[in-house]
C-alpha positions in Angstrom: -7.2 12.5 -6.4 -5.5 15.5 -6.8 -8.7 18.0 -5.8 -9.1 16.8 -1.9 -8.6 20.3 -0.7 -10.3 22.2 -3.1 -13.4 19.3 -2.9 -13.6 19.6 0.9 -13.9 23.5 0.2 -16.8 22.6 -2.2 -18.5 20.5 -0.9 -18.9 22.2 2.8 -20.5 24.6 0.6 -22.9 22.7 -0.7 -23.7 20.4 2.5 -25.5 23.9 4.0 -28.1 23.1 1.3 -30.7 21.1 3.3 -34.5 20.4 2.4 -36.1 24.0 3.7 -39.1 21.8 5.1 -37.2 20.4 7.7 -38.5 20.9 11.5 -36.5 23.8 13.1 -35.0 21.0 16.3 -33.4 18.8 13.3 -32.1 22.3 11.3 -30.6 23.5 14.8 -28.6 20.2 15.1 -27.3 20.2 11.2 -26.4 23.5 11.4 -24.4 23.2 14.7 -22.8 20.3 13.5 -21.7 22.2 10.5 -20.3 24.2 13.2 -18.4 21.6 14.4 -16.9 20.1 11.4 -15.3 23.5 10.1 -14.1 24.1 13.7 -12.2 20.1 13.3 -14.6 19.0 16.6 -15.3 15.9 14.8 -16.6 13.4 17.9 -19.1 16.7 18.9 -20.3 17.0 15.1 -21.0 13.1 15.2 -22.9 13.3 18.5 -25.4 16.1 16.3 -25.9 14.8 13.9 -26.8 11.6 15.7 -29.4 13.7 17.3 -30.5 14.2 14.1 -31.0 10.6 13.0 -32.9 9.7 16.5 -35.3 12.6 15.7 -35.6 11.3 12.3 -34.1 8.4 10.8 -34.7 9.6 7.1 -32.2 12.3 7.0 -29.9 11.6 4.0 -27.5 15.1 4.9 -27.2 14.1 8.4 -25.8 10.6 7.2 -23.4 12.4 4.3 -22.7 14.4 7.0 -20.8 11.8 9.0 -19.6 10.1 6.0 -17.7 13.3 5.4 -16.1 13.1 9.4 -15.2 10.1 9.2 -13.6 10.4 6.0 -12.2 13.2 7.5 -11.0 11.4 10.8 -9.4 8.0 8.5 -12.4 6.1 9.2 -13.2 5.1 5.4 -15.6 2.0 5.6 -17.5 3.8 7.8 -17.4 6.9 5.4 -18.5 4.7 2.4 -21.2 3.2 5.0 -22.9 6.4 6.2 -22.7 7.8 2.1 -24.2 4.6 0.9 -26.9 5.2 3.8 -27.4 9.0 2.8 -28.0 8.2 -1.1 -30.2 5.2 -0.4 -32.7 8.2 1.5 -32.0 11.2 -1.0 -29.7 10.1 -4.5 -29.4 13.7 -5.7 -26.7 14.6 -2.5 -23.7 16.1 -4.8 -21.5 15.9 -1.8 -22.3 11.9 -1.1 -22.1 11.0 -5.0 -18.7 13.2 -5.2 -16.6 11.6 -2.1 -17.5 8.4 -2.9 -15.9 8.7 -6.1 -12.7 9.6 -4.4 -12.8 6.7 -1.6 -13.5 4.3 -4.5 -11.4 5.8 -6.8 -8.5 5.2 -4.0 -10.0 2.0 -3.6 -9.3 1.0 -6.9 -13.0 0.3 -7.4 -12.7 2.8 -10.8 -16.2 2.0 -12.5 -18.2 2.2 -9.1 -16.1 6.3 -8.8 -17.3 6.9 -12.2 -20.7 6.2 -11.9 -20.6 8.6 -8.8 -18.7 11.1 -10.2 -21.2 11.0 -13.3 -24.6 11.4 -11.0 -22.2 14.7 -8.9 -22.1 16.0 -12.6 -25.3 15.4 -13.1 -26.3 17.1 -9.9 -24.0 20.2 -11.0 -22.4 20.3 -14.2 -20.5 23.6 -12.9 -17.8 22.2 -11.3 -14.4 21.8 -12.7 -12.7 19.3 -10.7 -15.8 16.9 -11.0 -14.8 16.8 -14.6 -11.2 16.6 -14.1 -11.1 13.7 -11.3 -13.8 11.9 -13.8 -11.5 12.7 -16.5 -8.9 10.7 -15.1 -10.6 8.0 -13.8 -11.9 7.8 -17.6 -8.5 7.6 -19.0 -7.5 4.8 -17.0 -10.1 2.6 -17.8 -8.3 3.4 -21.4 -11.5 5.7 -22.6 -9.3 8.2 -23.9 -11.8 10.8 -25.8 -13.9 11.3 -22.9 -11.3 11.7 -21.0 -10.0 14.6 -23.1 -13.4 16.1 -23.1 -13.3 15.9 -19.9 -10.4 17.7 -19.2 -11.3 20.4 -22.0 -14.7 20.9 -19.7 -12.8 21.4 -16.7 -10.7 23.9 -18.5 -13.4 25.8 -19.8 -14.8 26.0 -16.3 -11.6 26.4 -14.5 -9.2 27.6 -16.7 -6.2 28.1 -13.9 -6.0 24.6 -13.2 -2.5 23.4 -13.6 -3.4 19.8 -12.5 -6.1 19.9 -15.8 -3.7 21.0 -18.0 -1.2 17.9 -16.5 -3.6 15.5 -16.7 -4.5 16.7 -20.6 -0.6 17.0 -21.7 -0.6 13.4 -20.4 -3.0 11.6 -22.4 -1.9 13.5 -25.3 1.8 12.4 -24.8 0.8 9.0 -24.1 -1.4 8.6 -27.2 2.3 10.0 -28.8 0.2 13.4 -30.0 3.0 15.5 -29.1 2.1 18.8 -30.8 -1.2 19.0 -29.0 0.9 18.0 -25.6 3.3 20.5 -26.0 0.6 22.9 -26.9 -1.2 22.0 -23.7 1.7 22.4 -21.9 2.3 25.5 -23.4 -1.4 27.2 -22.4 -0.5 26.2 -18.8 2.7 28.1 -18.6 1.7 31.0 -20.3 -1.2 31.3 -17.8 1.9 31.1 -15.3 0.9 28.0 -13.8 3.7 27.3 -11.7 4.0 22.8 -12.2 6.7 20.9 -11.9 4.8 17.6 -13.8 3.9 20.5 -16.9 7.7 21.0 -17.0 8.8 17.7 -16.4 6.5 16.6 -18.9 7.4 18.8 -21.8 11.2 18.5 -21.1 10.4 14.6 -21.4 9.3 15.2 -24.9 11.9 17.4 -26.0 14.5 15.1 -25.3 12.5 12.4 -27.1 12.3 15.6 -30.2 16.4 15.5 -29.7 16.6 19.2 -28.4 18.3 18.5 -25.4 19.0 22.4 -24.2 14.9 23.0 -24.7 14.9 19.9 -22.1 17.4 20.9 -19.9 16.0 23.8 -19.4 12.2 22.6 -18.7 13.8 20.2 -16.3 15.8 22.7 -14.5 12.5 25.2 -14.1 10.8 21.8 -12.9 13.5 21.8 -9.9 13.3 25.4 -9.3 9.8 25.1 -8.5 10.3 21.8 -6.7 13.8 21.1 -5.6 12.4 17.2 -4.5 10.6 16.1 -7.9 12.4 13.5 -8.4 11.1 12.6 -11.7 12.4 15.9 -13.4 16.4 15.4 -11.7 16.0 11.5 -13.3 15.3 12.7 -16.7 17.5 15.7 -16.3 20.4 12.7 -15.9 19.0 11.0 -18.6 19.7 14.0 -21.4 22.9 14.4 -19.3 23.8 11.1 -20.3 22.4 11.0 -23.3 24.7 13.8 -24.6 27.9 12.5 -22.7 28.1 14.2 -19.5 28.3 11.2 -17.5 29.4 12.5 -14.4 26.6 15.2 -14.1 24.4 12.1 -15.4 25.8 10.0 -12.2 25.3 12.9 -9.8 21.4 13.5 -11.2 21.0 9.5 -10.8 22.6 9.5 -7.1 20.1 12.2 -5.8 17.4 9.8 -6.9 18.6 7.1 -5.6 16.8 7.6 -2.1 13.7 8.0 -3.6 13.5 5.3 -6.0 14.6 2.3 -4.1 14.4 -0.4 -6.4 14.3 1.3 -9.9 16.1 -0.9 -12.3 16.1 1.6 -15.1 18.1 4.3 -12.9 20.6 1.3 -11.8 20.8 0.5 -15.5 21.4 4.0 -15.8 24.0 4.7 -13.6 26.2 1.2 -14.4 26.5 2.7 -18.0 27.6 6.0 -16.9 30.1 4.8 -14.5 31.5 2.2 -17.6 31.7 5.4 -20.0 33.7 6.8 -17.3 35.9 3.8 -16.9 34.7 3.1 -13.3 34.1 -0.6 -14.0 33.8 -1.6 -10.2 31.3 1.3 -9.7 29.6 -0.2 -12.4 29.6 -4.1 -11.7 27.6 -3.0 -8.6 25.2 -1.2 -10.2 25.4 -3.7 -12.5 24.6 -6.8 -10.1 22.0 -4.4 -8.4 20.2 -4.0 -11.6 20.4 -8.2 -11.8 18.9 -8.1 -8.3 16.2 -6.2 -9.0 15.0 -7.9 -12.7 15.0 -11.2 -10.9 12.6 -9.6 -8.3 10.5 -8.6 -10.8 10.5 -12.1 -13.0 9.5 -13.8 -9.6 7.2 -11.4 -9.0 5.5 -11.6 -12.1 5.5 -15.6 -12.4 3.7 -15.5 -8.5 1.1 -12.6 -10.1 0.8 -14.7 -13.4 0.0 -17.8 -11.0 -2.6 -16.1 -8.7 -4.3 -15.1 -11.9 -4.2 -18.4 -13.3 -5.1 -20.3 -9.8 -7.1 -17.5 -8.0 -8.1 -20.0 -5.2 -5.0 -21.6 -4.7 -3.4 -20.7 -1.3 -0.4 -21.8 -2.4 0.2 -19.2 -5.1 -0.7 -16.0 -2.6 1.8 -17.7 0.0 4.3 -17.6 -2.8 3.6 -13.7 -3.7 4.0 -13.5 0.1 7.3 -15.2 0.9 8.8 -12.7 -2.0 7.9 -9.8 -0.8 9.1 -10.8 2.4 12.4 -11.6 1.0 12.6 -8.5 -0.4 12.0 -6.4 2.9 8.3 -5.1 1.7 6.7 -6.5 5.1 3.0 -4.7 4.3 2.9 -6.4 1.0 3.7 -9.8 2.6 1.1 -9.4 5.2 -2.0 -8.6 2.4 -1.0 -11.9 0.7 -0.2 -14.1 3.3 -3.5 -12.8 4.3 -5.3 -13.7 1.8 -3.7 -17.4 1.5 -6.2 -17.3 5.3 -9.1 -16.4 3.7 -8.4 -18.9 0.9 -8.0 -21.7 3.4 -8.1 -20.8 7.3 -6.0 -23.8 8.7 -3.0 -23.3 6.1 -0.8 -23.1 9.3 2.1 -22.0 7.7 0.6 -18.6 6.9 -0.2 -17.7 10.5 4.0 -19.0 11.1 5.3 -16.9 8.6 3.4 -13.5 9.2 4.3 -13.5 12.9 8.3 -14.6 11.9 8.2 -11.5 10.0 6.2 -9.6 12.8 8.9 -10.7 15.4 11.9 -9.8 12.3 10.3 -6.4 12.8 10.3 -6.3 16.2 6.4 -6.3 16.8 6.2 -9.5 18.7 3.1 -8.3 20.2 1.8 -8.7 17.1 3.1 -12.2 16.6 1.5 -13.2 20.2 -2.3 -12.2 18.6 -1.4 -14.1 15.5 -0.4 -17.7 17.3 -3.4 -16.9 19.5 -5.8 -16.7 16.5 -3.9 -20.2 14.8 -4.7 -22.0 17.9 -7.8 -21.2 17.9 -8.3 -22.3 14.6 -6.4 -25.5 15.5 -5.9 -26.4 19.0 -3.2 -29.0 17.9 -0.7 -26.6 16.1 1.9 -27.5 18.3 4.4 -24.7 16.7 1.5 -22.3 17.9 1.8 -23.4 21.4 5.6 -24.0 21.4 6.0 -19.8 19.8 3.4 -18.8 22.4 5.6 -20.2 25.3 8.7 -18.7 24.2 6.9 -15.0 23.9 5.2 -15.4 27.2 8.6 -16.2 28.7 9.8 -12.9 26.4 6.9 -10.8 28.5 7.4 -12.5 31.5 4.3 -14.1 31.8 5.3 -17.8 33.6 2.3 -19.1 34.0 0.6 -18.4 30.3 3.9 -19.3 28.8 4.4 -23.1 30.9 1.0 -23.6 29.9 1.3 -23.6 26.3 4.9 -25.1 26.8 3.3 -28.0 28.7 0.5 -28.1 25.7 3.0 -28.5 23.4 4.9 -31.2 25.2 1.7 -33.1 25.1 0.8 -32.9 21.7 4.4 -33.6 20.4 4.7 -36.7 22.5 1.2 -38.0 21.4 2.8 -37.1 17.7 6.4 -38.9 18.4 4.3 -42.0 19.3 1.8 -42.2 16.9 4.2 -41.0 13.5 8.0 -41.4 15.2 9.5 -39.7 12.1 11.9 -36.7 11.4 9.6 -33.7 11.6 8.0 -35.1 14.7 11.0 -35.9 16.8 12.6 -32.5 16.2 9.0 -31.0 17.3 9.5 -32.5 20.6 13.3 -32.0 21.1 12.3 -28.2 20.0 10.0 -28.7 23.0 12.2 -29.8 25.3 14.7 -27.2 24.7 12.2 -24.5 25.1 11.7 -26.3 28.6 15.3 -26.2 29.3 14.9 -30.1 30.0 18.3 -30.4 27.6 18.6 -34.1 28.4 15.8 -35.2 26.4 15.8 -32.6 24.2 19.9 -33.9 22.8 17.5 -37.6 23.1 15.5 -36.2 20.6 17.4 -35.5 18.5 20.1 -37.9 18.6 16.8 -40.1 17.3 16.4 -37.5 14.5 20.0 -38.3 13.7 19.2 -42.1 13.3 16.5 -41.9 11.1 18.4 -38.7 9.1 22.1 -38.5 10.1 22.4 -35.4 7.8 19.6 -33.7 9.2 20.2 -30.2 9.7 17.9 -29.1 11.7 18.6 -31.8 14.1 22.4 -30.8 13.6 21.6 -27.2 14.9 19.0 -28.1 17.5 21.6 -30.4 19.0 24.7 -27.9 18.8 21.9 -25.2 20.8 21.1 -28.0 23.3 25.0 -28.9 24.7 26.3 -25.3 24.4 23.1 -24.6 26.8 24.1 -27.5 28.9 27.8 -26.1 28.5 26.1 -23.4 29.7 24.5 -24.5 32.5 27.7 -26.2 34.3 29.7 -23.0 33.5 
């Protein structure tokens, strides 16, 4: 939300308002951890105000108070814990009801914010940004006049809030009310409210209106207050190319470029430009960029289209996965291959592909804990056991790595005799090459080759094995 500061300012105010009957000891301790909190000792303020809770296990501001350190100090499930513990002892705490519509709100949990940010109201009606966070929550859950009166009561309380008057302009301009927009906008800058989204957002609408020099301009004041907003230099390229300045247009477009990785319609963008200008290999790249980045987003939306239609199906998370993978968004990969585990835990392949990407990121410390969890799942994931030998060796750890090495061997050979096929004889020559026994390693495969002469792994495995042997002699 946009308020954190100005919320933290509040609310500190507020969380000196404690229940008058409590024993002097237990008032001591709040009020030193108070202390503590504004002073940023946040492991000292914890320690009081579990002083508190041993003295008396019942008091809800002690656990808001450590809901509001650890949200504080990045600990959010414990934030949301402690909160959730404060409001089951004492439901009117404005500060508990009013952070926990923020964490959920970041959480995307919007109707479980909105309930909390209704009861903070309730609590005290007084209080601008209450209205204004609700507000938006409100309007994306697409309730659209309460979120205007929202808004309008944060205005009327607060009336020198340009992130109100944004957030307004916005619903007004998205329901296509553009004289009560540009109004809105128009109250804010009169009341010199210095926002680069207000003139953004108004320039946006003039060029829509056609009056290009009213958008230039809004645009331009946008970057005078903040030279980085990238949003106001992309439209200001827009109107540029809209009335024919294509080279200003490409140099807008170019300084966004850093900042909008992956933008299709600013790749779009600049391939016209540079075609108006008659830069046509400028604009085949951009061109085949823009082509890169559609089919990204048609694969993307087919694998999003498929978790919705098979929500349980591993399969359809491990596809979302390997895309973003492919497409060098390693975080995003990791939540869905995750969640292809917790859909099915020995889906082996998951626990394979997030530590590849983990080692293609050099964080093979990381990969090690992940083969360590598979074969614990599955103490006859021979790939596990194979990966962990190699790291080991990596870390130079002998012993650990020739006993999953040796672990390995077994399994694969047990494998080889009970299903002597393709996949299982290039298991065990993968084996044997890890344990530089290169003679039955090239056997291996050279019985791959029999059963699959076009095999490529088995091609590759088997050029690795003689230039090591080449190696060797040399």
């Amino acid at each position: 939300m946009k308020y954190l500061f100005q919320t933290v300012l509040i609310l500190f105010c507020f969380s000196s308002v404690v229940n008058a009957q409590r024993s002097e000891p237990l008032l001591r301790h709040y009020r030193q951890a108070e202390v503590f909190v504004n002073h940023q000792r946040f492991d000292e303020a914890l320690r009081e105000y579990q002083k508190i809770l041993q003295l008396d296990a019942n008091f809800a501001e002690a656990y808001s108070g450590m809901g509001i350190v650890y949200w504080k100090t990045g600990r959010v499930d414990e934030a949301i814990d402690a909160f959730q513990k404060a409001l089951a002892r004492n439901n009117h705490l404005l500060q508990a009801h009013a952070v926990m519509g923020i964490l959920l709100s970041k959480r995307g949990q919007e109707d479980a914010a909105i309930t909390h940010y209704k009861q903070a109201i309730d609590i005290n009606p007084q209080l601008s940004w209450l209205h204004s966070n609700l507000a938006e929550l409100l309007w994306t859950q697409n309730q659209v006049p309460q979120a205007i009166s929202g808004y309008q009561r944060a205005i009327q309380l607060d009336p020198k809030s340009p992130q109100t008057y944004l957030g307004l302009g916005n619903i007004y301009y998205t329901q296509f009310e553009f004289d009560a927009a540009l109004e809105t906008y128009a109250q804010a800058i009169e009341l010199k409210l210095h926002s680069p989204g207000i003139y953004c957002n108004r320039g946006i609408i003039y060029t829509k209106q056609g009056e290009y020099d009213k958008a230039i301009t809004d645009f331009q004041k946008a970057l005078g207050i903040d030279n980085d907003y990238t949003a106001a230099r992309f439209e200001l390229g827009f109107v540029y190319q809209q009335i024919g300045k294509y080279e200003k247009a490409i140099n807008e477009y170019e300084r966004v470029l850093p900042h909008r990785t992956g933008d299709l319609a600013l790749h779009h963008n600049l391939a016209r430009c540079y075609f108006r200008l008659g830069q046509v290999d400028a604009a085949r790249h951009q061109h085949e960029i823009a082509q890169e980045i559609r089919e990204f987003q048609d694969a993307l939306n087919a694998a999003q289209e498929k978790i919705r239609e098979e929500p349980n199906n591993p399969d359809s998370y491990m596809a979302l996965a390997r895309i973003y993978a492919e497409h060098n968004q390693p975080q995003k990969a990791f939540e869905q291959y995750k969640t292809a585990i917790l859909k099915d835990a020995f889906l082996m392949e998951a626990y394979d592909e997030i530590a590849a990407l983990y080692i293609q990121h050099q964080q093979s410390r990381k990969a090690v804990t992940v083969y360590k969890t598979a074969i614990e799942v599955d103490s006859g994931y021979i790939e596990g056991h194979l990966m962990l030998g190699l790291l080991y060796r990596q870390y130079e750890q002998p012993e650990e790595s020739a006993r999953h090495l040796e672990i390995a061997h077994q399994l694969a050979r047990k494998t080889v005799e009970t299903m002597p096929n393709v996949q299982s004889l290039n298991i065990l020559g993968a084996v044997y090459l890890a344990m530089k026994d290169y003679n039955r390693a090239e056997n291996a495969f050279q019985e791959t080759l029999k059963l699959a002469p076009d095999n490529k792994e088995a091609l590759e495995y088997l050029q690795q094995v003689r230039q090591a042997k080449k190696s060797e002699l040399d």
